[in-house]
C-alpha positions in Angstrom: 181.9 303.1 188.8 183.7 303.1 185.5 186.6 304.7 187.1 186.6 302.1 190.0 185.1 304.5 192.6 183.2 301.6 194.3 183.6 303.2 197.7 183.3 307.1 196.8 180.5 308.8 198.1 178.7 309.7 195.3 178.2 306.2 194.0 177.8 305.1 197.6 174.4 307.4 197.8 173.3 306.3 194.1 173.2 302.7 195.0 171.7 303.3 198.1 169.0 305.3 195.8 168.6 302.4 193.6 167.7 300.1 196.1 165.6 301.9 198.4 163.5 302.9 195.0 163.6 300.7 192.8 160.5 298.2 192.7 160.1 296.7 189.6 160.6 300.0 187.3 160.1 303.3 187.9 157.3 305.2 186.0 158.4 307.2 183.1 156.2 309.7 182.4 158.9 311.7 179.5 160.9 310.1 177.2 164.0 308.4 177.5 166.0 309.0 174.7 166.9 311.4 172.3 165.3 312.2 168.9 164.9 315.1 166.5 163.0 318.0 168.7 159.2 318.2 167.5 159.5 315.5 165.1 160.1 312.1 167.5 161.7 311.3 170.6 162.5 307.7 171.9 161.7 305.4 174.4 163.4 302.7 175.3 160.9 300.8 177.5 162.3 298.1 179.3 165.8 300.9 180.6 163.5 301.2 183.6 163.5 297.6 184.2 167.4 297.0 182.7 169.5 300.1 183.9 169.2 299.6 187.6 169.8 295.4 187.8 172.8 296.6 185.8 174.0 299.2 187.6 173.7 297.2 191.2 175.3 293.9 189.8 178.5 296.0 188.2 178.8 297.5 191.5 178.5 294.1 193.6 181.3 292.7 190.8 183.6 296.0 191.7 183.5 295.7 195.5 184.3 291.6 195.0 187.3 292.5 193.1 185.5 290.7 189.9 185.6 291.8 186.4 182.1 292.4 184.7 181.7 290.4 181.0 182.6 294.1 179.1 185.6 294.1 181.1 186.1 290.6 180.8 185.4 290.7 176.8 188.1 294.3 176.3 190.6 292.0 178.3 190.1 288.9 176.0 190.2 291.3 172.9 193.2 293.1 174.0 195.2 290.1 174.7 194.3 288.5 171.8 195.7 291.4 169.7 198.8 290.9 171.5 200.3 288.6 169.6 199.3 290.5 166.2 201.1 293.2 167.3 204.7 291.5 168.2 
């Protein structure tokens, strides 16, 4: 979705995935994160809960032409530096 594919097919079927799965989580039986191999691993415990809310509002922003708030903030950053750079 980053590279405004909204209506390619590939993220067409992952956000039909996400909401035909998705009830409150999914259970993680592995770890979620990466670590040092045989000495820890992470897990970032609520990414089952976050990631997919996420993922289906940024795509519900795309289709309705809207920017999401880190596209929003780069925009306001960027035109802010504008003037710095003149």
């Amino acid at each position: 979705m980053a590279a405004k594919e909204e209506g390619h097919v590939a993220v067409k079927s992952g956000i039909r995935y996400l909401t035909e799965t998705y009830n409150n989580g999914w259970e993680e039986k592995h770890f979620t994160g990466t670590g040092f191999p045989r000495v820890f691993y992470l897990r970032y415990h609520g990414y089952s809960l976050f990631f997919p809310v996420w993922a289906l509002e940024v795509y519900r922003r795309h289709r309705n032409g809207m920017l999401t708030a880190q596209e929003k903030a780069r925009s306001e950053y960027l035109q802010e530096e504008a003037w710095f750079k003149e």
